[in-house]
Backbone as XML, in Angstrom:
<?xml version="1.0"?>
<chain id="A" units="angstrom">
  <residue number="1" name="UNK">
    <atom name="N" x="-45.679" y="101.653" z="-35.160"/>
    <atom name="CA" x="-44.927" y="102.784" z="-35.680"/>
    <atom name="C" x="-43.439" y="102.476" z="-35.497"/>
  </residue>
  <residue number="2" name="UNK">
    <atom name="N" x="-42.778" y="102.662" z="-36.588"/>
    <atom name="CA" x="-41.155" y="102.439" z="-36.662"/>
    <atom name="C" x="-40.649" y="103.293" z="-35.696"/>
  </residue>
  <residue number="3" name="UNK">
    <atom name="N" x="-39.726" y="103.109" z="-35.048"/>
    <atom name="CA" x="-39.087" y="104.319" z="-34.582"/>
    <atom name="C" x="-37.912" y="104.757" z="-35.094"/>
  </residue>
  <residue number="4" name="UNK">
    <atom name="N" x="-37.766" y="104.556" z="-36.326"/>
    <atom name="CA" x="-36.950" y="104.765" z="-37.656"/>
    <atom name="C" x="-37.172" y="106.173" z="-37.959"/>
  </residue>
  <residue number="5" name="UNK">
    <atom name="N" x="-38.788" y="106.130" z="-37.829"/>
    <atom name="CA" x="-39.932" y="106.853" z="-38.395"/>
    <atom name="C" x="-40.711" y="107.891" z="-38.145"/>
  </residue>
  <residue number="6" name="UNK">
    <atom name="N" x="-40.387" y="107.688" z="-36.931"/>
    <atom name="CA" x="-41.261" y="108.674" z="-35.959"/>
    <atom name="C" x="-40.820" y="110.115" z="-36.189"/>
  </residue>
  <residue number="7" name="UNK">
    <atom name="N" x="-39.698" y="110.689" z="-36.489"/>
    <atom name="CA" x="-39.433" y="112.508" z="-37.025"/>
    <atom name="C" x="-40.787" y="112.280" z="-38.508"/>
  </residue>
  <residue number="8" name="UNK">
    <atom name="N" x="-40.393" y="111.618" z="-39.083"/>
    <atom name="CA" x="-41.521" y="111.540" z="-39.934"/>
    <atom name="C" x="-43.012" y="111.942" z="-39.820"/>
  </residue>
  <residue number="9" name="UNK">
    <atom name="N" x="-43.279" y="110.895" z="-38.913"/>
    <atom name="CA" x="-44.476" y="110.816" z="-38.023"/>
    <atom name="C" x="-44.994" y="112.539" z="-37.440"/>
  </residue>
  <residue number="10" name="UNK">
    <atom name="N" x="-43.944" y="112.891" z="-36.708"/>
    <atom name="CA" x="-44.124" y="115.094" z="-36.008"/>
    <atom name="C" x="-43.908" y="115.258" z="-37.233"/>
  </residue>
  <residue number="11" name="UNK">
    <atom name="N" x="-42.883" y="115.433" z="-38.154"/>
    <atom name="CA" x="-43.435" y="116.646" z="-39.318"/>
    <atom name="C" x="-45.243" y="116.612" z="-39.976"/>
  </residue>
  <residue number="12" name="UNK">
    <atom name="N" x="-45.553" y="115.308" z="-40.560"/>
    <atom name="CA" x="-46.704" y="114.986" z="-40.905"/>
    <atom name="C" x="-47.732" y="115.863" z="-39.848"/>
  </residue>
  <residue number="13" name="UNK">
    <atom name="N" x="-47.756" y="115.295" z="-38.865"/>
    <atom name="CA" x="-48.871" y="116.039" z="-37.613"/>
    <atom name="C" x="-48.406" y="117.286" z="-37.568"/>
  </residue>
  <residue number="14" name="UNK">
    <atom name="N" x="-47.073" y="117.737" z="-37.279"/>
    <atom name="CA" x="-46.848" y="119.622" z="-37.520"/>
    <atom name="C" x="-47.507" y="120.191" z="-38.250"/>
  </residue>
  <residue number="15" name="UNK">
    <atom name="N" x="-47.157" y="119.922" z="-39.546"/>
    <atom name="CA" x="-47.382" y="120.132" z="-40.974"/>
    <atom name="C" x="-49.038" y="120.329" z="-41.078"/>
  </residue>
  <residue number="16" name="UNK">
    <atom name="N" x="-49.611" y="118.695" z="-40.707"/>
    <atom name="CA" x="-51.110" y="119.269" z="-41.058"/>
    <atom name="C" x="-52.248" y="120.514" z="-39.740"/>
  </residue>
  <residue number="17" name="UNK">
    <atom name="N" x="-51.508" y="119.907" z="-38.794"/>
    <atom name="CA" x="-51.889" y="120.602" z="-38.136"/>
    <atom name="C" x="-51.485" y="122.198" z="-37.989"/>
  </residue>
  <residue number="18" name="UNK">
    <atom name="N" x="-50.492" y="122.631" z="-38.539"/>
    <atom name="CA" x="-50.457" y="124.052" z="-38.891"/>
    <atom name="C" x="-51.020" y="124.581" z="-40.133"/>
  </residue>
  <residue number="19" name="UNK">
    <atom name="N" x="-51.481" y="123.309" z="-40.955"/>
    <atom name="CA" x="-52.061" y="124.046" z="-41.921"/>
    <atom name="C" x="-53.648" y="123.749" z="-41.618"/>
  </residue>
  <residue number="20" name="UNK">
    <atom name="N" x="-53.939" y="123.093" z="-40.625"/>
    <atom name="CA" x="-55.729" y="123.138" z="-40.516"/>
    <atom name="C" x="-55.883" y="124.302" z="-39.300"/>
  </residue>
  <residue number="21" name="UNK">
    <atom name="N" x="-54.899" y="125.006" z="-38.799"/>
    <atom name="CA" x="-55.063" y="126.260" z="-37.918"/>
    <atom name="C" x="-55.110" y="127.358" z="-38.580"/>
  </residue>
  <residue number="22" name="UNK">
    <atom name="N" x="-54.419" y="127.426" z="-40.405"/>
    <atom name="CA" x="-54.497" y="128.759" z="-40.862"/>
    <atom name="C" x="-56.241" y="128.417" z="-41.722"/>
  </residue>
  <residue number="23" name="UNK">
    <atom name="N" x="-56.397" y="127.240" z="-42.438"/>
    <atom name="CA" x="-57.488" y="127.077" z="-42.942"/>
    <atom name="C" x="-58.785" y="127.308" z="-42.126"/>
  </residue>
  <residue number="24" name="UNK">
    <atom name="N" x="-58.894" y="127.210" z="-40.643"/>
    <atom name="CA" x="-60.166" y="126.918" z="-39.877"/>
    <atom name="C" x="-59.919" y="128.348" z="-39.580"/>
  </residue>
  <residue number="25" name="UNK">
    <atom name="N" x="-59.373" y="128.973" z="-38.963"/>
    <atom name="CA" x="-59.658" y="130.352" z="-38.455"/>
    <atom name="C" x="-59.594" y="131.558" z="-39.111"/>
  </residue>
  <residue number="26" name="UNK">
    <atom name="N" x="-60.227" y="132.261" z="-38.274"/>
    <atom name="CA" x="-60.771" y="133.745" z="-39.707"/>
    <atom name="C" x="-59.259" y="134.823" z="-38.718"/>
  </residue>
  <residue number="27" name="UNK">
    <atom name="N" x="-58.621" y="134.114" z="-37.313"/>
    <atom name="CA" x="-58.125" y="135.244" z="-36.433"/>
    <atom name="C" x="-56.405" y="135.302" z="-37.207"/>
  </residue>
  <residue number="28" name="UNK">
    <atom name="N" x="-56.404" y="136.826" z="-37.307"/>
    <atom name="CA" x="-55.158" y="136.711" z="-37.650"/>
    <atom name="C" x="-53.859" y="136.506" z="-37.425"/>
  </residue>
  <residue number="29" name="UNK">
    <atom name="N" x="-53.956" y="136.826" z="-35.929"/>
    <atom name="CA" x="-52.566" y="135.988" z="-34.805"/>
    <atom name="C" x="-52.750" y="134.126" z="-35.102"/>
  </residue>
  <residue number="30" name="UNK">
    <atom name="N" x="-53.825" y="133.997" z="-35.113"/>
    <atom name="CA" x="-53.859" y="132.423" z="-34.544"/>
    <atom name="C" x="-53.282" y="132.009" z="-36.086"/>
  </residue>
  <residue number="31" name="UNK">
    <atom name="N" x="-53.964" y="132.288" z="-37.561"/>
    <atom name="CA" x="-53.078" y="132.275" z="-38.753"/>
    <atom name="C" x="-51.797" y="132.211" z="-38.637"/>
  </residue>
  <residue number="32" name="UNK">
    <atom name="N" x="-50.927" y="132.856" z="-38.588"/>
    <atom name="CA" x="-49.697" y="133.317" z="-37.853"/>
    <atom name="C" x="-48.597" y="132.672" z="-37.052"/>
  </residue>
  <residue number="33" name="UNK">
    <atom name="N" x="-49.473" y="132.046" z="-36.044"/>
    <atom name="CA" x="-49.566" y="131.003" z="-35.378"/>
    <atom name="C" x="-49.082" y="129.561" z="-36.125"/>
  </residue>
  <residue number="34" name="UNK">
    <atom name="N" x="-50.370" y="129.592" z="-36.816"/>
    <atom name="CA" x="-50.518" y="128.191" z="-37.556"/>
    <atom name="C" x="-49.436" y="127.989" z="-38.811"/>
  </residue>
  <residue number="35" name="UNK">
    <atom name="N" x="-49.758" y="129.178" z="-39.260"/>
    <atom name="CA" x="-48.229" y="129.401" z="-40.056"/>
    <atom name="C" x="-46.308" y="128.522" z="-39.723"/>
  </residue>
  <residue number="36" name="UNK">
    <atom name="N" x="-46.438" y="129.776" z="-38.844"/>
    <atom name="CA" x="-45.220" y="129.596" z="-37.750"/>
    <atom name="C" x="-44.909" y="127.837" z="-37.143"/>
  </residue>
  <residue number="37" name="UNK">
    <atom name="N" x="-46.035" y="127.057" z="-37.390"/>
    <atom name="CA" x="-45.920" y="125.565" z="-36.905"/>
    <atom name="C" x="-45.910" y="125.257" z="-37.996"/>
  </residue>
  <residue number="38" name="UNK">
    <atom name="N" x="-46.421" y="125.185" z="-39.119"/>
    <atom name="CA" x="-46.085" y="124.272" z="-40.557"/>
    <atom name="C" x="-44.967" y="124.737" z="-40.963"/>
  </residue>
  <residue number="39" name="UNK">
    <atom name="N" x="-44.195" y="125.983" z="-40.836"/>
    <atom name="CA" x="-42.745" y="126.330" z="-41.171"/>
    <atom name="C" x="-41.576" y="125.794" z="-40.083"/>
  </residue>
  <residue number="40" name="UNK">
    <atom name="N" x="-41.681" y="125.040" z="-39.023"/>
    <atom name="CA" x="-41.166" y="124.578" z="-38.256"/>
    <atom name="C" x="-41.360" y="122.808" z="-38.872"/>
  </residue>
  <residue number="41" name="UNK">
    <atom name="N" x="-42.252" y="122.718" z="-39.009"/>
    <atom name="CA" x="-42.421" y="121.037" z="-39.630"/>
    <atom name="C" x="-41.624" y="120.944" z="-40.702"/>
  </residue>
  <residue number="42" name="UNK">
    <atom name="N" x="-41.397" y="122.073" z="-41.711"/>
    <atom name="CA" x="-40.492" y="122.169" z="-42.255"/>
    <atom name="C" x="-38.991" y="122.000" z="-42.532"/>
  </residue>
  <residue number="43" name="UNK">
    <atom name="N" x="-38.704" y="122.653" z="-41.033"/>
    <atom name="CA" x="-37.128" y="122.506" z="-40.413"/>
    <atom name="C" x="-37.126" y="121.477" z="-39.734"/>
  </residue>
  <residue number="44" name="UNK">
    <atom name="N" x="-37.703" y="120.772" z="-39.900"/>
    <atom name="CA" x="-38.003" y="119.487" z="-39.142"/>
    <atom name="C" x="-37.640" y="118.303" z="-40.062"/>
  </residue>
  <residue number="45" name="UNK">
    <atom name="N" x="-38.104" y="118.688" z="-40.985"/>
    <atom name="CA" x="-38.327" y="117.492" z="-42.155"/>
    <atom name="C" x="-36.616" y="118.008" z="-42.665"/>
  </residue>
  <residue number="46" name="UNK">
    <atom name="N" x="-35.939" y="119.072" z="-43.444"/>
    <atom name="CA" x="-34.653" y="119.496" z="-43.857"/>
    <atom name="C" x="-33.844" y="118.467" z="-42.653"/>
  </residue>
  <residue number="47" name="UNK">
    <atom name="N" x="-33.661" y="119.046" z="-41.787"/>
    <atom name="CA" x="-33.143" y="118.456" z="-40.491"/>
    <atom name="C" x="-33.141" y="116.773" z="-40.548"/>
  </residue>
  <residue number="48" name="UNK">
    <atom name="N" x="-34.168" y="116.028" z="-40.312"/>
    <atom name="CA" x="-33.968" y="114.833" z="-40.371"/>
    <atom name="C" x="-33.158" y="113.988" z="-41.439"/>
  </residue>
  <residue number="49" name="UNK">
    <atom name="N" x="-33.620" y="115.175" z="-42.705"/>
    <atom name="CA" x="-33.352" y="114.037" z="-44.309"/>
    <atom name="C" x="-31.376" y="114.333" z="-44.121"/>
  </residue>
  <residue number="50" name="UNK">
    <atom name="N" x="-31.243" y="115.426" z="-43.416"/>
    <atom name="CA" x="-29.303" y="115.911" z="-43.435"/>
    <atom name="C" x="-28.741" y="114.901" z="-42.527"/>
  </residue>
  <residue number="51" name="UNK">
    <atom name="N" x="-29.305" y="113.843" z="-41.754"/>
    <atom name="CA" x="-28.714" y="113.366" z="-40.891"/>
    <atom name="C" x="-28.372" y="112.345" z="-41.366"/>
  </residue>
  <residue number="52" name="UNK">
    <atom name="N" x="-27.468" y="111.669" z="-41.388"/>
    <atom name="CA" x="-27.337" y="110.331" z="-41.782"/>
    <atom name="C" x="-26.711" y="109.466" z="-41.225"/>
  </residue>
  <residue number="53" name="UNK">
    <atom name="N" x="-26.943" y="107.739" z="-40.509"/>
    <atom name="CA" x="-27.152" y="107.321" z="-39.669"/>
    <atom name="C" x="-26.018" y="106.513" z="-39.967"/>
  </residue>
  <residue number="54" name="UNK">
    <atom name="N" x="-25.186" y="106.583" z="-38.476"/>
    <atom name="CA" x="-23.743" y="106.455" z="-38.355"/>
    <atom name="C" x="-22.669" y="107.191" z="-38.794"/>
  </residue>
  <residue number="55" name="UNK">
    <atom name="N" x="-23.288" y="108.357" z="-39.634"/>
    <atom name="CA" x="-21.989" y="109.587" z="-39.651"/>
    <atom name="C" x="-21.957" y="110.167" z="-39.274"/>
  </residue>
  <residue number="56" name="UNK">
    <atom name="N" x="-20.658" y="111.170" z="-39.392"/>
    <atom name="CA" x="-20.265" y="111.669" z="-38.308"/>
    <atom name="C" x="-19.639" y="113.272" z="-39.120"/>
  </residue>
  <residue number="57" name="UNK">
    <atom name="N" x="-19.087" y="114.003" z="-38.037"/>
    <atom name="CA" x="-19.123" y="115.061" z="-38.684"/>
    <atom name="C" x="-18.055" y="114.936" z="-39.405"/>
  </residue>
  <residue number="58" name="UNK">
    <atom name="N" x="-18.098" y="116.315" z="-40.818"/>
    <atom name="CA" x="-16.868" y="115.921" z="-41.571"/>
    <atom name="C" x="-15.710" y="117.016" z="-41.327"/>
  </residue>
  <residue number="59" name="UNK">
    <atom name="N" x="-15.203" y="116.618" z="-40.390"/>
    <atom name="CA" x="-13.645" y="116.869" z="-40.148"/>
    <atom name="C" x="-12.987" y="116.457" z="-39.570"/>
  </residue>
  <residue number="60" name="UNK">
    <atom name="N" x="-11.817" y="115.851" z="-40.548"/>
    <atom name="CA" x="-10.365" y="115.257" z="-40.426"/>
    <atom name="C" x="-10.994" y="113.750" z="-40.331"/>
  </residue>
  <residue number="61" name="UNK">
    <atom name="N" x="-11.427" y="113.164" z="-41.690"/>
    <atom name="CA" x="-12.334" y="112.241" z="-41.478"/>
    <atom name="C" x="-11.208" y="111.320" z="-42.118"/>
  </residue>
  <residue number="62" name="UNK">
    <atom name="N" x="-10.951" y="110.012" z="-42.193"/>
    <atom name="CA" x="-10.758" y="109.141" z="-42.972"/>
    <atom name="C" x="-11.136" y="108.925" z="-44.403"/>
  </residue>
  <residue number="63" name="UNK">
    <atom name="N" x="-10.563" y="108.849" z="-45.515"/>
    <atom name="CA" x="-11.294" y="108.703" z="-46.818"/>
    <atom name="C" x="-12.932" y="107.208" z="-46.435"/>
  </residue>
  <residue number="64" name="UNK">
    <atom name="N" x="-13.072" y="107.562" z="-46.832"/>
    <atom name="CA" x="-14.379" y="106.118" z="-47.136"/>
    <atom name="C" x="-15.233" y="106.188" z="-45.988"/>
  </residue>
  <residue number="65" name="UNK">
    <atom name="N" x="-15.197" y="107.359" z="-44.683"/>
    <atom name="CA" x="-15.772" y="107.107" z="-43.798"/>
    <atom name="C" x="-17.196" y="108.125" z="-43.687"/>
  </residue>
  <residue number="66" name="UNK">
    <atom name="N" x="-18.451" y="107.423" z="-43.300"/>
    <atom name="CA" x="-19.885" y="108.379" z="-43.886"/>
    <atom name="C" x="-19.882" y="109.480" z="-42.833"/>
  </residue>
  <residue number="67" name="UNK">
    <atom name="N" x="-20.486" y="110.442" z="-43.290"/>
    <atom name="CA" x="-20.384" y="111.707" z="-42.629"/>
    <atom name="C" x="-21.662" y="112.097" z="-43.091"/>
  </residue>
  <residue number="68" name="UNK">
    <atom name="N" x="-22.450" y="113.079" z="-42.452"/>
    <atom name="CA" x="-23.499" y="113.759" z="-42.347"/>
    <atom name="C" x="-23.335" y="114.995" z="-42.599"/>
  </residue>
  <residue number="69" name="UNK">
    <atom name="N" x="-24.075" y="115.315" z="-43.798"/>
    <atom name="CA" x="-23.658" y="116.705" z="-44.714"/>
    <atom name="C" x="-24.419" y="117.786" z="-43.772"/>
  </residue>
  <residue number="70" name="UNK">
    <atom name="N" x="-23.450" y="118.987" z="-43.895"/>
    <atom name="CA" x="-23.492" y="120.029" z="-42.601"/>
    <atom name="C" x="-24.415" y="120.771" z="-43.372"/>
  </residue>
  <residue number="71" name="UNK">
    <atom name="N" x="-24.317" y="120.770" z="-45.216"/>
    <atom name="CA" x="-25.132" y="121.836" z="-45.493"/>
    <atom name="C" x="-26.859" y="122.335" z="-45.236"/>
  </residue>
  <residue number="72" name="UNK">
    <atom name="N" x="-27.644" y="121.389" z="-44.729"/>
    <atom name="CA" x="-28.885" y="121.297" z="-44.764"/>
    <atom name="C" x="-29.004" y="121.698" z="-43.269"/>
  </residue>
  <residue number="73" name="UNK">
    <atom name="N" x="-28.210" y="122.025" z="-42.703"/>
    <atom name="CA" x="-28.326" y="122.070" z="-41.153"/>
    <atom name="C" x="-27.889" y="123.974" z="-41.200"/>
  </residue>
  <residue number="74" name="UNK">
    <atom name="N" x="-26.999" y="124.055" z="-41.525"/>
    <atom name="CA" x="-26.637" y="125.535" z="-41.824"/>
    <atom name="C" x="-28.204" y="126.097" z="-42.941"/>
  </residue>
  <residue number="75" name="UNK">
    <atom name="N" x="-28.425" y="125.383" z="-43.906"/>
    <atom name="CA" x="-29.533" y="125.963" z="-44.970"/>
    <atom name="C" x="-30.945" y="126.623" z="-43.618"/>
  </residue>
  <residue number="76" name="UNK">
    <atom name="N" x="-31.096" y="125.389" z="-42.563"/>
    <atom name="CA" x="-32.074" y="126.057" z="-41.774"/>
    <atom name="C" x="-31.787" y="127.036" z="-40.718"/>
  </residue>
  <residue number="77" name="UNK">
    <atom name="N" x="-30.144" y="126.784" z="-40.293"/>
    <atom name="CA" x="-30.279" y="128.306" z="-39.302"/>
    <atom name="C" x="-30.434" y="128.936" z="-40.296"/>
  </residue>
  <residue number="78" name="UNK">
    <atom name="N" x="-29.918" y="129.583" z="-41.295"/>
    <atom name="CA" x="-30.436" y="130.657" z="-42.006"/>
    <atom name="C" x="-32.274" y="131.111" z="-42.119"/>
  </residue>
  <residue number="79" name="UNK">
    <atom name="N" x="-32.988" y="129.391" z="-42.530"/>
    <atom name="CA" x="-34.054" y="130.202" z="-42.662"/>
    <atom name="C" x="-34.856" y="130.332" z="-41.402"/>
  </residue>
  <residue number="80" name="UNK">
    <atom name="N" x="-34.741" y="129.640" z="-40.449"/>
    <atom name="CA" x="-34.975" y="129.907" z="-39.014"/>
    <atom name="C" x="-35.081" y="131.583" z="-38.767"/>
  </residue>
  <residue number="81" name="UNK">
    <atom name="N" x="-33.759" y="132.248" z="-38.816"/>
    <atom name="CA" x="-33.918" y="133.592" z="-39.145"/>
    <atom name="C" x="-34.326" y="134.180" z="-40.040"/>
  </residue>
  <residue number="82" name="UNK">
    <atom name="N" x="-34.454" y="134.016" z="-41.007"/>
    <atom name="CA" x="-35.266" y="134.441" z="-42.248"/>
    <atom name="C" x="-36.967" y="134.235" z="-41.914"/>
  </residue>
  <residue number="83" name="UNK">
    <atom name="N" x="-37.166" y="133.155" z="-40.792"/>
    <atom name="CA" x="-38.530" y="133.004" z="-40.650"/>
    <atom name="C" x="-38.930" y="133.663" z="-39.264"/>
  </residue>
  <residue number="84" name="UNK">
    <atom name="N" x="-38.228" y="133.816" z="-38.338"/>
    <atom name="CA" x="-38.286" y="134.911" z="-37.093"/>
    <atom name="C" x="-38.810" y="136.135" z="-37.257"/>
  </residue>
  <residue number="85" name="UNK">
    <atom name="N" x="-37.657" y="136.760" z="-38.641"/>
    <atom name="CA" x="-38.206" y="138.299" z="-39.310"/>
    <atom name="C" x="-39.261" y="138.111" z="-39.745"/>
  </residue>
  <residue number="86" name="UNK">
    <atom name="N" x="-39.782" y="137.208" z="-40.818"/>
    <atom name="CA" x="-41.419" y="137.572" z="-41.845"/>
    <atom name="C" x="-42.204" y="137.298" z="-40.280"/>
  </residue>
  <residue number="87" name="UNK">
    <atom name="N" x="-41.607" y="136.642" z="-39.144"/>
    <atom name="CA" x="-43.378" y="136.349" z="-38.321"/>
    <atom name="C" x="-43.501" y="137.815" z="-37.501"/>
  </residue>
  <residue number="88" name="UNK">
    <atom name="N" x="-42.398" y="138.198" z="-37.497"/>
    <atom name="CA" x="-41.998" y="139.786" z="-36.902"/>
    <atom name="C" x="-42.628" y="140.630" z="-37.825"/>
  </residue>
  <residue number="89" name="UNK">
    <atom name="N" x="-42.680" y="141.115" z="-39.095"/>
    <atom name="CA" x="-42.747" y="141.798" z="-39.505"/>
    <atom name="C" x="-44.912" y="140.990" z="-39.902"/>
  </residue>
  <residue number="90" name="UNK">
    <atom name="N" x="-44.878" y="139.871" z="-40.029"/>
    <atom name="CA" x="-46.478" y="139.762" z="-40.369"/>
    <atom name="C" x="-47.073" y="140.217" z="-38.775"/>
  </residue>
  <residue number="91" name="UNK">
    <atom name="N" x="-46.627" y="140.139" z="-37.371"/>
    <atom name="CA" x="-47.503" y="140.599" z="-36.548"/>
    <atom name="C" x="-47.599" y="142.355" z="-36.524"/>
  </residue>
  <residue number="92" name="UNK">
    <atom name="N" x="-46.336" y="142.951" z="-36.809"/>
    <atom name="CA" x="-46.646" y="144.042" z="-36.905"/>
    <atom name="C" x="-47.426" y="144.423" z="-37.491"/>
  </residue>
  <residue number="93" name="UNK">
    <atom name="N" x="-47.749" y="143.869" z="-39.295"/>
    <atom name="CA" x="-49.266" y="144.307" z="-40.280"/>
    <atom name="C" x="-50.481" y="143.567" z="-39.341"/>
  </residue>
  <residue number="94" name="UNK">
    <atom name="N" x="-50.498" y="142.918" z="-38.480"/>
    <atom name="CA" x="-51.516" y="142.470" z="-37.868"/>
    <atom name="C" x="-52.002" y="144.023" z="-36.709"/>
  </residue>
  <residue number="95" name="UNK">
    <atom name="N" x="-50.621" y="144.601" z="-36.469"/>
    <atom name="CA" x="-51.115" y="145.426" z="-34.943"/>
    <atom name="C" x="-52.054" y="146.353" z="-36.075"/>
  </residue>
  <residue number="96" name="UNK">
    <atom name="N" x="-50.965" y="147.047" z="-37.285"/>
    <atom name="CA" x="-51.611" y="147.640" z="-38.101"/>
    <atom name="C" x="-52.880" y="147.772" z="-38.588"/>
  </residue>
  <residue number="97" name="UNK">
    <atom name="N" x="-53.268" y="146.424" z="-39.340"/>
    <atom name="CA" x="-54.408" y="146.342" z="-39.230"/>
    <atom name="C" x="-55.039" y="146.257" z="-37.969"/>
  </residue>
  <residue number="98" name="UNK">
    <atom name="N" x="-54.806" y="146.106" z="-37.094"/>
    <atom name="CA" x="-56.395" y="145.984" z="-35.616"/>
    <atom name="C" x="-55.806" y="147.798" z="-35.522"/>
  </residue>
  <residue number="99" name="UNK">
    <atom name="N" x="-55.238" y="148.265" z="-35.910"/>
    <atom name="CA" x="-55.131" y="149.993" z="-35.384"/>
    <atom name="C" x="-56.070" y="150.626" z="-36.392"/>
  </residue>
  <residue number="100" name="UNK">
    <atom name="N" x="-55.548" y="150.186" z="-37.714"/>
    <atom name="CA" x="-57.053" y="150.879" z="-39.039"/>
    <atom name="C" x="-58.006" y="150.353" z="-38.971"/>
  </residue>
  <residue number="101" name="UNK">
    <atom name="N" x="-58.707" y="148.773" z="-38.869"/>
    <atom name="CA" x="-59.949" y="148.401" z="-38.958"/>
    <atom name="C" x="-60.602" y="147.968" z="-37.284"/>
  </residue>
  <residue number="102" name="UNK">
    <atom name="N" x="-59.750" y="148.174" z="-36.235"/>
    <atom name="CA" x="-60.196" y="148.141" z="-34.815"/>
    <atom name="C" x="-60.513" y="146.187" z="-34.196"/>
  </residue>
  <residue number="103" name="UNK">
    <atom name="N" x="-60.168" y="145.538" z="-35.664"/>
    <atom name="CA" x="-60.377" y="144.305" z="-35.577"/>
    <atom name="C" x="-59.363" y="143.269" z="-35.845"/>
  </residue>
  <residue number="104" name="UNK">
    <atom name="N" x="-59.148" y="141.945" z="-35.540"/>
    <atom name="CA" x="-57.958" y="141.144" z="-36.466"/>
    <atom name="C" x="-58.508" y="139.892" z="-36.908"/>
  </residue>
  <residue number="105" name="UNK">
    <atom name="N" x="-59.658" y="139.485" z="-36.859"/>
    <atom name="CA" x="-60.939" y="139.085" z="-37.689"/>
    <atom name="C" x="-60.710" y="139.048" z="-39.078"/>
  </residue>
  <residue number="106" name="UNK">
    <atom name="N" x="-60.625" y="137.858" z="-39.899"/>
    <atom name="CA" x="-60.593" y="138.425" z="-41.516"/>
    <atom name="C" x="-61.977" y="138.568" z="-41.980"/>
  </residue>
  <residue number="107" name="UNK">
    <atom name="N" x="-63.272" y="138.177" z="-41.485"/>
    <atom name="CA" x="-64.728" y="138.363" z="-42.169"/>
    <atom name="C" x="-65.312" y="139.736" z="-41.653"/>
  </residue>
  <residue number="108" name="UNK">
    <atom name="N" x="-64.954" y="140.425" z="-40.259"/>
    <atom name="CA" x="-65.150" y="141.286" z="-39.877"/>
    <atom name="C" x="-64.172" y="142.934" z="-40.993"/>
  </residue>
  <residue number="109" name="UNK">
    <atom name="N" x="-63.436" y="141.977" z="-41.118"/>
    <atom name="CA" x="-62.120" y="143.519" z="-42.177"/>
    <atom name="C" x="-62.881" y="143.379" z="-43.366"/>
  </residue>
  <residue number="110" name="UNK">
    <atom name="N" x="-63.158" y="142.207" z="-43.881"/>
    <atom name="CA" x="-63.803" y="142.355" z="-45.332"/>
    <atom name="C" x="-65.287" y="143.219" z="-45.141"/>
  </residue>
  <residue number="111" name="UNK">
    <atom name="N" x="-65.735" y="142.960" z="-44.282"/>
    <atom name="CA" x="-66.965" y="143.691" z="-44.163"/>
    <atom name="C" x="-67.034" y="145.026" z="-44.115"/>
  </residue>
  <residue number="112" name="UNK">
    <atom name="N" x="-66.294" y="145.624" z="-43.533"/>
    <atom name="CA" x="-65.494" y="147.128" z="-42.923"/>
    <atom name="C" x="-65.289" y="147.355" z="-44.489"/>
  </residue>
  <residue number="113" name="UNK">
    <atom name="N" x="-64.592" y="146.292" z="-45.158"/>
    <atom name="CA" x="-63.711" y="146.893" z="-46.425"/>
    <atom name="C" x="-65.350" y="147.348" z="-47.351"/>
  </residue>
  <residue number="114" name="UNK">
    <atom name="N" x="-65.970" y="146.373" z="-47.241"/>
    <atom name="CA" x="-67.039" y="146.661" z="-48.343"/>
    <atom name="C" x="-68.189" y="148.167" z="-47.966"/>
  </residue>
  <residue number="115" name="UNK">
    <atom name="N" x="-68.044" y="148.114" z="-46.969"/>
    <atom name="CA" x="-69.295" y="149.532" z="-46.438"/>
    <atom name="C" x="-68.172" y="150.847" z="-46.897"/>
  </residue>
</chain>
């Protein structure tokens, strides 16, 4: 394994592995969960591709000298917070639902739903 490579390497394993935690489980925190880690592999992957190797930040730079663009780094604090609120606001429809159907089970709610 490169170690060029290796951010590469954690997003890939983040990534699948938050998406085989929302696919395998019926629980709706652990969804949530799994969610919350493939949207981090995310900021993971933005993050690495903004960096660029031997620049530096850009101010009061020399003409011709490489710099590492700030915008992709600012693009994720934003959605960092943008992704804090939806996991805030999806556990609350989670309390919701376990307060109306007494469960947070998705085969157990569908069942409830159908009787």
């Amino acid at each position: 394994m490169t170690p060029g490579l290796i951010n590469y390497w954690v997003v890939v394993f983040l990534m699948m592995t938050g998406f085989y935690v929302v696919m395998s489980t019926s629980n709706l925190v652990k969804k949530m969960v799994g969610l919350t880690l493939f949207q981090t592999s995310v900021f993971i992957l933005y993050i690495t591709m903004g960096k660029v190797s031997g620049g530096t930040a850009p101010i009061l730079t020399a003409p011709g000298t490489a710099y590492s663009n700030p915008l992709p780094h600012v693009l994720i604090l934003t959605a960092i917070v943008v992704g804090i609120a939806t996991t805030a606001v999806g556990m609350a429809l989670i309390i919701r639902i376990k307060e109306a159907y007494g469960t947070i089970e998705d085969d157990e709610i569908l069942l409830a739903d159908q009787t």
